[in-house]
C-alpha positions in Angstrom: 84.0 121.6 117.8 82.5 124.5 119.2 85.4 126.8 119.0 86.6 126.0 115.1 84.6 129.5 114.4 86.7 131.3 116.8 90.1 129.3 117.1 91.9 131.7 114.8 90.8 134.8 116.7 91.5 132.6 119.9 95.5 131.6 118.5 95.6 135.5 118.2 94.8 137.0 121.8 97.2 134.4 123.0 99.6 135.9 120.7 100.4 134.0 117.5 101.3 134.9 113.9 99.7 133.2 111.3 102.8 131.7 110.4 102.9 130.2 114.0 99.1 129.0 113.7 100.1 127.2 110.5 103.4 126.1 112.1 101.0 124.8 114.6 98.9 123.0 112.0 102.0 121.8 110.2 103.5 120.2 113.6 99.4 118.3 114.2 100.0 116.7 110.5 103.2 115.8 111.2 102.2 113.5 114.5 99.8 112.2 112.5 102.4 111.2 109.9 103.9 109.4 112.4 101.4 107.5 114.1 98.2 106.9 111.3 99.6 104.1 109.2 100.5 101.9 112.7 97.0 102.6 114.3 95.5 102.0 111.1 97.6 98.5 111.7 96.2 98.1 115.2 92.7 99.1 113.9 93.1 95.6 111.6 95.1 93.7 114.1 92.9 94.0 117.2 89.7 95.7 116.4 88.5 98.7 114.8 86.1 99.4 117.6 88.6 99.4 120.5 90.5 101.5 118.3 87.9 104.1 118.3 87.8 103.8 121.8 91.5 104.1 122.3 91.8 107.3 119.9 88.7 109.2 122.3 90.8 108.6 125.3 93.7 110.6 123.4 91.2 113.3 122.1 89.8 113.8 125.8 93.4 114.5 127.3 94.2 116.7 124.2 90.8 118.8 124.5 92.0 119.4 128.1 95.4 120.1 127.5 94.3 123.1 124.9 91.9 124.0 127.6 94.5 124.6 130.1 97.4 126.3 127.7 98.0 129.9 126.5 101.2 129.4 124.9 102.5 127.9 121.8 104.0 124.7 123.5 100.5 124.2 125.2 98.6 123.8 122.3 101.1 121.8 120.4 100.6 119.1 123.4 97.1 119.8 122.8 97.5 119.3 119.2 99.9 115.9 119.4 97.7 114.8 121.5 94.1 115.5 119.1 96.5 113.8 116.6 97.3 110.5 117.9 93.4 110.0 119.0 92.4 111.5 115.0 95.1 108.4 113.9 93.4 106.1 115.6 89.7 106.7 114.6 90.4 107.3 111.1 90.5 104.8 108.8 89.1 102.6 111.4 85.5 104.0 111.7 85.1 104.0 107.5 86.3 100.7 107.5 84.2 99.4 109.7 81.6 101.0 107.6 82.3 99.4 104.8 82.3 95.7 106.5 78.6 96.4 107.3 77.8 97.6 103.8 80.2 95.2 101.3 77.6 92.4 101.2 74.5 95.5 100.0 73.2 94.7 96.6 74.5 98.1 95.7 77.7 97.9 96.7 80.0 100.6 96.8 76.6 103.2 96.2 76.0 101.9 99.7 79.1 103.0 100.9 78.8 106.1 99.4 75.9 106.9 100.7 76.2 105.3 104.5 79.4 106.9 104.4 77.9 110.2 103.0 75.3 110.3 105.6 77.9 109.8 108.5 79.9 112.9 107.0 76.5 114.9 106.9 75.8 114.0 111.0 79.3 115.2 111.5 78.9 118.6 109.4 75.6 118.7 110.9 76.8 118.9 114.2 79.6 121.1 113.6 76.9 123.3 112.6 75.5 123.2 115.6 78.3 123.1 117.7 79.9 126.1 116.2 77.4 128.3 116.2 76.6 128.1 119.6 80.2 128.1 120.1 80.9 131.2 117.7 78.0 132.9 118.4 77.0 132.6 122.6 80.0 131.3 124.4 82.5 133.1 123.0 80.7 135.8 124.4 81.9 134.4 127.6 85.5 134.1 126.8 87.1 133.1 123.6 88.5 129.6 126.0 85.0 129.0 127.0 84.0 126.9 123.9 87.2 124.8 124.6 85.5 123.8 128.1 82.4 122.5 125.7 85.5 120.9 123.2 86.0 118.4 126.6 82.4 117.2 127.1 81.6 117.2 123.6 84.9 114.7 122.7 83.4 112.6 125.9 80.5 111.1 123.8 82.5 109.4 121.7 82.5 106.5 124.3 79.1 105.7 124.1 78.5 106.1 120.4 81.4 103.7 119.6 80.5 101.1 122.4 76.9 100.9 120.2 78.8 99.9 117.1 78.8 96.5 115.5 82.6 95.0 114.5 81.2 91.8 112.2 82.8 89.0 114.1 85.9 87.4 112.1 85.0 83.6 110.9 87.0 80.6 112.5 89.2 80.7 108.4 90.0 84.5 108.9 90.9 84.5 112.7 93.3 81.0 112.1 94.8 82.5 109.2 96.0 85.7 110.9 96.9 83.8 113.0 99.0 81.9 111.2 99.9 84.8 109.0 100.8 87.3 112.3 103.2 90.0 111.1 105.0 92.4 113.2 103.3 96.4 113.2 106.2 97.6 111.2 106.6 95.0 108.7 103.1 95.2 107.8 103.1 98.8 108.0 105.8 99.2 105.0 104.6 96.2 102.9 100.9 98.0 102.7 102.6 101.6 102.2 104.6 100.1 100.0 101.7 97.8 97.8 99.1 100.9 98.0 101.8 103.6 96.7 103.8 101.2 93.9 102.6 97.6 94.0 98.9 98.9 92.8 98.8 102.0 90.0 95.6 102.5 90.4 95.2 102.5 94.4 98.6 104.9 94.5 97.0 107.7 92.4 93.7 107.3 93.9 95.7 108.4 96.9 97.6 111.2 95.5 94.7 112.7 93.8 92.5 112.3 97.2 96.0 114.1 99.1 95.8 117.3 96.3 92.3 117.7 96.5 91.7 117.5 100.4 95.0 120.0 100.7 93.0 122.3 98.4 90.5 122.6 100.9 92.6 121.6 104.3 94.8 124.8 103.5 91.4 127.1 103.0 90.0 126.0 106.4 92.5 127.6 108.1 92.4 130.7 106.9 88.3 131.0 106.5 88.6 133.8 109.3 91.8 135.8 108.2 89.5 136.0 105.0 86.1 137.3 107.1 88.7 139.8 109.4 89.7 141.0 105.7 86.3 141.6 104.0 85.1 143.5 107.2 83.0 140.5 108.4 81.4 141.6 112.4 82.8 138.9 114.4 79.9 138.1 116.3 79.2 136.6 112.4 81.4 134.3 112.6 79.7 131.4 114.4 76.6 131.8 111.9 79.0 131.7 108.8 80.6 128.9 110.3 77.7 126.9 110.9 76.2 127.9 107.4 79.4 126.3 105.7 79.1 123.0 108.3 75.2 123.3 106.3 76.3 123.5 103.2 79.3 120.1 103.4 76.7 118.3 105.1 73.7 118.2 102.6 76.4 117.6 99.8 77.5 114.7 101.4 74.4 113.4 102.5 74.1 113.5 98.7 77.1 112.4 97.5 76.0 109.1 96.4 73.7 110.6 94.2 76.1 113.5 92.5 78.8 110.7 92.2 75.9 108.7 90.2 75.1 111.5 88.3 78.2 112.9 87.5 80.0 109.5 86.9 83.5 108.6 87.7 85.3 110.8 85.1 83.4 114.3 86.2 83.1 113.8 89.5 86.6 113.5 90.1 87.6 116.7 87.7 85.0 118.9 89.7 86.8 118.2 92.8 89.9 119.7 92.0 88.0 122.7 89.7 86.0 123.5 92.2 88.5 124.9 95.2 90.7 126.2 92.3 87.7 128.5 90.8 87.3 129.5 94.2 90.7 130.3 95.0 90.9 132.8 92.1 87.2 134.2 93.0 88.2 135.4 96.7 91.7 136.3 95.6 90.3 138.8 93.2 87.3 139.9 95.5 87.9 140.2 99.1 84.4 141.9 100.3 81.7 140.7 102.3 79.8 139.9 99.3 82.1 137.4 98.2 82.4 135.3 101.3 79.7 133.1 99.3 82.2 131.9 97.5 83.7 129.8 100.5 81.2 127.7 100.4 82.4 126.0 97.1 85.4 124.2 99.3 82.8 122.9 101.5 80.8 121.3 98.6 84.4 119.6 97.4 84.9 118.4 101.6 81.0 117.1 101.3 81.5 114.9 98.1 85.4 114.1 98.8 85.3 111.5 101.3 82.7 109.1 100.6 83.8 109.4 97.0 87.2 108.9 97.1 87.0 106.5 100.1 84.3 104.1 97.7 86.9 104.4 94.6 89.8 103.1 97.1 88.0 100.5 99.3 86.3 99.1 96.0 90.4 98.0 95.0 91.3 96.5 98.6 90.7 93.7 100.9 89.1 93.4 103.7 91.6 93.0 106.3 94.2 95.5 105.1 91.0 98.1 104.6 91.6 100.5 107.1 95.7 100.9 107.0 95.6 101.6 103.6 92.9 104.1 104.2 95.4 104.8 107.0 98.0 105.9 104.2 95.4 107.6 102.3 94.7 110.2 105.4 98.7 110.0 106.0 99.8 111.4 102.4 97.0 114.4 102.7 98.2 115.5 105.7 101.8 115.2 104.3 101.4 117.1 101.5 99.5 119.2 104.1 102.5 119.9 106.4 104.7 121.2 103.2 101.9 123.2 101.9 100.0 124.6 105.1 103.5 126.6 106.1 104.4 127.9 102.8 101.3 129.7 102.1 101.1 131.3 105.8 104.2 132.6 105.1 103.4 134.0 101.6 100.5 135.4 103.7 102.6 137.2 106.1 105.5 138.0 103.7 103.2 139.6 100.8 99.3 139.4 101.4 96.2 137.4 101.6 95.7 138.0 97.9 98.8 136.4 96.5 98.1 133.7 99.2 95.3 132.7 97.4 96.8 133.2 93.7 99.4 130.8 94.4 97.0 128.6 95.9 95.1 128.5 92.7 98.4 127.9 90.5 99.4 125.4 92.5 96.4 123.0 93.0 95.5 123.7 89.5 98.9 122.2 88.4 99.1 119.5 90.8 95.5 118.4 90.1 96.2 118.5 86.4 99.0 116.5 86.5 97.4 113.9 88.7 94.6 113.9 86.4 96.5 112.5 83.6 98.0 109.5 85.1 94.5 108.9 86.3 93.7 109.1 82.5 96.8 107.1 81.8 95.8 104.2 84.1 92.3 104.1 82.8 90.6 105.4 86.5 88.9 108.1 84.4 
């Protein structure tokens, strides 16, 4: 996006609280509540690349919509809109990794590290994208990197018609058809296999939910934190992109650290991580700690293709991408609770305790987590 390094700053000449921008965020994880697990299911059903192609269609219209608001109903069409066309890429474009890679000698360290590599072009590029963004056209007008939102969202058309879906054999296409179940039945017996049927799969998820709320919540409020140390804004779209740097050569790695590290540390050190920083800016807010940031994007570099591996490693084929469907779904649950509650301890006290009881409550959660996943032998 070229305006993420601005969009608080942008939410704020149009006149909203922080309370309203997390509202705002709140309401974005709520449509994707709604609508992840059943595109997830179309994603299976019909094809993962015509469901990428179905969710840029969606993220076109809601790139324009935000480009055409100034109020707080505006952008929530925006943000519905960026939602439904989110619920239908995800799940479907790591899955369709993953059928490419299952057959590599190295397995799921091929995942990992396709999948890392895709994360790092897409950090890489939000590098880019918000530094020029941050840095040259907000210059113009704090809307004018929304106009660049549109024609950027437009190139997901060509990218996805040069993917390769691995063509179902004669066995697997007779057999769903055969086996044809309606969206919602299908839907709830997934959701329902992934989050009791499987112990292992279900906390998997959870933990994956704590850990990317941990860093979800900081995103947001990155430039409330930079406005507090006394950051210049014209800073911003440099910082930005420095952080986009920093995600993207971790997870271009992450194969590696997760080799390294092993099962058991790598999943501790991404719940350790966000906490320790929590409790560094919440007891420093100065310039000189805006370093410290970075640590959440080292956990969003190594989360994904980690967590995704652990999870797709326990699932088949054909129900791949709705159960990584739920796993997005239950993040940005646990999200819409979260994301509201801390702007409002924001508003109500300061950015301070924000970030105490940020650090409290990810600590316990992940601790907590961590156990079962102790308990059920995933550590």
């Amino acid at each position: 996006m070229f305006s993420i390094a601005i969009i608080i700053l942008f939410f704020k000449q149009h006149g909203l609280s922080m309370r309203e921008i997390t509202l705002l965020q709140s309401l974005f994880a709520i449509a994707v509540l709604l609508f992840e697990v059943p595109t997830g299911n179309y994603a299976d059903n019909y094809g993962k690349k015509k469901s990428i192609l179905i969710g840029g269609c969606f993220s076109v219209s809601g790139y324009v919509a935000y480009s055409l608001s100034s109020t707080f109903l505006g952008f929530l069409t925006g943000e519905i809109l960026l939602a439904i066309g989110f619920c239908f890429v995800s799940g479907a474009d790591s899955a369709l990794i993953y059928d490419n890679t299952e057959q590599d000698q190295e397995g799921n360290q091929s995942f990992i590290k396709t999948e890392g590599n895709g994360g790092s072009a897409s950090m890489f590029s939000e590098a880019i994208t918000s530094f020029i963004g941050g840095s040259f056209l907000a210059l113009v007008s704090l809307r004018f990197p929304i106009y660049f939102d549109v024609l950027l969202a437009l190139t997901v058309f060509p990218v996805a018609l040069s993917l390769h879906e691995p063509e179902k054999t004669e066995e697997e296409k007779q057999q769903q058809k055969e086996e044809r179940e309606s969206s919602i039945t299908k839907m709830l017996r997934i959701m329902k296999y992934s989050l009791h049927g499987h112990v292992e799969i279900k906390w998997l998820i959870i933990y994956s939910a704590v850990v990317s709320t941990s860093t979800l919540t900081m995103v947001w409020f990155i430039q409330i934190y930079w406005m507090a140390a006394h950051v210049p804004i014209f800073m911003f779209g440099g910082l930005w992109a420095t952080l986009m740097c920093v995600g993207a050569l971790v997870s271009m790695r992450a194969h590696v650290i997760e080799k390294k590290l092993k099962r058991k540390r790598s999943l501790i050190a991404l719940i350790v991580l966000p906490v320790i920083a929590y409790v560094l800016l919440g007891l420093h807010v100065a310039w000189w700690s805006v370093s410290f940031i970075a640590l959440f994007y080292v956990v969003r570099g190594m989360n994904n293709p980690i967590m995704k591996s652990y999870i797709n490693g326990l699932v088949s084929k054909k129900e791949r991408a709705t159960i990584l469907s739920v796993q997005s779904l239950i993040g940005r649950w646990m999200f819409a609770i979260i994301g509201p509650c801390i702007g409002w301890v924001h508003d109500v006290y300061s950015l301070q305790i924000a970030f105490a009881v940020c650090a409290v409550l990810f600590a316990t959660m992940g601790f907590i987590v961590l156990m079962f996943l102790h308990k059920n032998r995933l550590l």
